[in-house]
Steps between C-alpha positions, in 0.01 A plus 500: 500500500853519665587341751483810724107541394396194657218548695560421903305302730504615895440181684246485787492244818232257435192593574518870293179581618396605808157411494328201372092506402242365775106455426364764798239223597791311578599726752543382891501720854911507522615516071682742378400732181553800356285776637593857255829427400583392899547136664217430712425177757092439483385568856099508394346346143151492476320359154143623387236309299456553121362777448261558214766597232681186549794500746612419886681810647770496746549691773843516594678658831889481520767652649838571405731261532783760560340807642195371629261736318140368456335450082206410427404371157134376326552278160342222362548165627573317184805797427843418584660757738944533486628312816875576575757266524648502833795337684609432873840455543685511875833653552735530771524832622855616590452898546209726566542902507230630726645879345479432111269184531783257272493181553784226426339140377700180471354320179571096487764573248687678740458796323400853681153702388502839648248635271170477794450749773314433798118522502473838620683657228208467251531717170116491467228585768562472881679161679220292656487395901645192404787660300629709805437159741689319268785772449505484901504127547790494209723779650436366868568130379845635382599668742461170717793353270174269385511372165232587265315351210296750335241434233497683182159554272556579134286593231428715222891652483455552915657353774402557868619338804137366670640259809788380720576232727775407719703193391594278825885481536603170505 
């Protein structure tokens, strides 16, 4: 092999995966999992007996963790299920477009990210109630000169702002 045939490695944060393995029996009223390829929060788990061919069924209800679409989902207890990693992280908000929906986040580093839109610019389904309350509180909270920490939810490749508060001037 030359030295231009080498093969190439693309390097990956840590954590490469986005979902880890989790027994379904091990499942709890507010975990998260993966519900048909979506991130889901458990609102409802419910576990049957053994049954007669051997195993304790599941009976999960979730709901989207960034649309807010109900699944449902029956496997065994003793199966594992995907559960997403996910990550909170607060920014400083510096600029919110009611128009487009962009948003301007101050990181820690001091760096910008101006890759979210507001809540109500959703590319899949419909913005929840809380989404446009949120969008409101956000754009009113600005336009008060306020400033504003806003809470970022990521997981599976998605990012989605999900709450704000109003930092105390000191």
């Amino acid at each position: 092999m030359s030295d231009d045939e080498q093969p190439t490695f693309e390097s990956t944060e840590s954590g490469a995966s986005l979902v880890y393995p989790q027994t379904a029996g091990e499942l709890r009223k507010g975990s998260l999992l993966m519900i048909k390829g979506h991130p889901c929060k458990v609102s409802d788990i419910s576990t049957s007996k053994t049954g007669k061919h051997g195993h304790a069924k599941a009976h999960i209800v979730a709901i989207n963790i960034f649309t807010g679409k109900k699944y449902e989902d029956l496997c065994p207890a003793s199966h594992n299920v995907e559960v997403p990693f996910a990550k909170r992280s607060e920014y400083q908000l510096l600029t919110a477009d009611a128009a487009t929906g962009e948003v301007s986040l101050l990181m820690e580093n001091g760096e910008m990210k101006d890759d979210l839109n507001l809540p109500i610019f959703v590319s899949i389904g419909e913005p929840t109630e809380d989404d446009k309350q949120l969008v409101k509180d956000i754009l009113k909270a600005e336009e008060d000169g306020k400033i504003i920490i806003a809470t970022v939810l990521a997981a599976m490749g998605t990012e989605k702002i999900i709450s704000m508060k109003v930092k105390d001037e000191q």
